[in-house]
C-alpha positions, 0 to 999 in steps of 0.5 A: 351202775355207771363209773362214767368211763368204759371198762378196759380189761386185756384179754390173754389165751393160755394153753396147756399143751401136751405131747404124745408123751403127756409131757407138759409145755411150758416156758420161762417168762424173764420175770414172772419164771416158768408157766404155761404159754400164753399172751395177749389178745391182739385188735382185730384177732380171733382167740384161737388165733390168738392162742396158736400165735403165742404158743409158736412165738414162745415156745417154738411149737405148733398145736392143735388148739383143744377144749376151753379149760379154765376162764380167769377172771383178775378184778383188781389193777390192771384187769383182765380175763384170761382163757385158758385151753388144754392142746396138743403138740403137732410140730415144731422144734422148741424154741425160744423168743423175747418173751421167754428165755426157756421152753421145755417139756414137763411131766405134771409133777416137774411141771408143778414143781418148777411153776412158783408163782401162785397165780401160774401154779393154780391155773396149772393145778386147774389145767391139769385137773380138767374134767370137762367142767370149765373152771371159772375163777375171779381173783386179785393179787397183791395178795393173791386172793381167790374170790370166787370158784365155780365150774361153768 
């Protein structure tokens, strides 16, 4: 089935890092509040690189990049699929960027707390659930609304 025009979906690598305390990273986005770090794929790279990249310029820090957690699948405007790894801290003092105005280290119950919006607070919950099965998820928003869930 042919809508006549190639599909134009972003591509977005989140990470949800620990350190050697099992503390939680996470940032605070100006609009969308606190969350895990993640961004956009650029052209021309590579998602793991992608991954390290926006983990350092929003929060400050560098990982070492660990299993694929969750895929997330947004199907209504503005499409895009996001992969989302868990990692681990190994250097780096937090810090901040243009994209985020905080960056702190969480345990998983402030972490929960302090995340609100429903999308960030599921992949969080799904992140920090993590068994060895990749969580697949499609959705859309405007409401929120999750259409489909299984593990890979």
């Amino acid at each position: 089935m042919s809508t006549g025009s190639a599909p134009l979906h972003t591509v977005v690598a989140g990470c949800l890092v620990r350190n050697a305390s099992n503390d939680v990273l996470l940032i605070r986005h100006h609009k969308r509040g606190w969350e895990i770090p993640q961004g956009r794929v650029e052209e021309g790279e590579d998602l793991v690189h992608a991954l390290c990249r926006e983990v350092r310029e929003e929060a400050g820090v560098e990982i070492e990049p660990g299993p694929l957690g969750a895929v997330w699948s947004l199907i209504s405007r503005s499409p895009a699929i996001i992969f989302t790894f868990l990692g681990s801290y190994k250097s780096g003092n937090l810090a901040t960027s243009g994209d985020s105005e905080e960056a702190g280290w969480f345990s998983e119950a402030e972490a929960i707390e302090k995340v609100t919006g429903s999308v960030m607070r599921e992949r969080l919950k799904a992140l920090l659930n993590f068994k060895g099965a990749v969580v697949y998820r499609s959705y859309s928003t405007k409401p929120y609304q999750v259409l489909m869930e299984q593990n890979l």
